[in-house]
C-alpha angles and dihedrals in degrees: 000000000000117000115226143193121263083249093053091045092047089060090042089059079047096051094041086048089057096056098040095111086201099039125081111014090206099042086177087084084074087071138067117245089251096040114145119214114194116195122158109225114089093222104068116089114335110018116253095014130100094188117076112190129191138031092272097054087050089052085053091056097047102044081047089093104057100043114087079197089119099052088105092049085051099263121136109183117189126261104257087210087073099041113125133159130198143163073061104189111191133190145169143205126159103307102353146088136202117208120172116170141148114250121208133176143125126269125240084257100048106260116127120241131202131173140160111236133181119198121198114195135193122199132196132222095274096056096258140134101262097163129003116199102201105188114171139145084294076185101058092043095057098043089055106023108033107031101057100126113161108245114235116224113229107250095197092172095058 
């Protein structure tokens, strides 16, 4: 097991408190107010833009999960009350963190969702969440997350 600073310890307390489905229940307060959290895939947040800036678009992001708002655009985000990640890998350098789990959990609309996710972080001198680095099977989650449109039957008589 590695040995790490008191300032490395300290964000990996930060990372591991993001993902504690039972922890903080504003996990924004990880992050500074002009973080920056990168994921590739244009769904997420804000449509068409894989950088999300500001403490408000990363709220959004993190309060996404747990709307069924979207059902009627095809999305079908999971239930974070079934979140849960395993096979967790941490690791930490100066100012950033490694995390790589698999997150599980069950959609809004019942289907079961699994998908392998690393995290790098970067932190800034305060603690906080400067730049968040979200790499995951963009593939999969669409597939299963974001194309979930309800299919409508033909009615030929009428």
């Amino acid at each position: 097991m590695p040995s790490y600073t008191e300032e490395e310890q300290r964000n990996i307390d930060s990372v591991n408190a993001l993902f504690d489905v039972e922890g903080l229940p504003d996990k924004s307060v990880l992050f500074a107010e002009d973080a920056v959290w990168w994921n590739g895939l244009p769904f997420v947040g804000e449509p068409g833009q894989t950088e999300h800036r500001g403490i408000e678009a990363i709220r959004a992001i993190l309060t996404g999960a747990s709307s069924t708002k979207g059902k009627s655009a095809g999305v079908d985000a999971y239930d974070l009350s079934t979140a849960r990640n395993e096979d967790i890998v941490v690791l930490a350098d100066g100012n950033y963190v490694v995390r790589q789990h698999t997150f599980r959990a069950k959609t809004h609309r019942g289907r079961d969702y699994s998908n392998v996710y690393c995290f790098v972080f970067k932190f800034d001198e305060d603690g906080k969440i400067a730049y968040l680095t979200e790499h995951w099977n963009t593939w999969h989650a669409y597939n299963v997350l974001f194309n979930n449109f309800e299919l409508e039957p033909a009615h030929p008589d009428g």
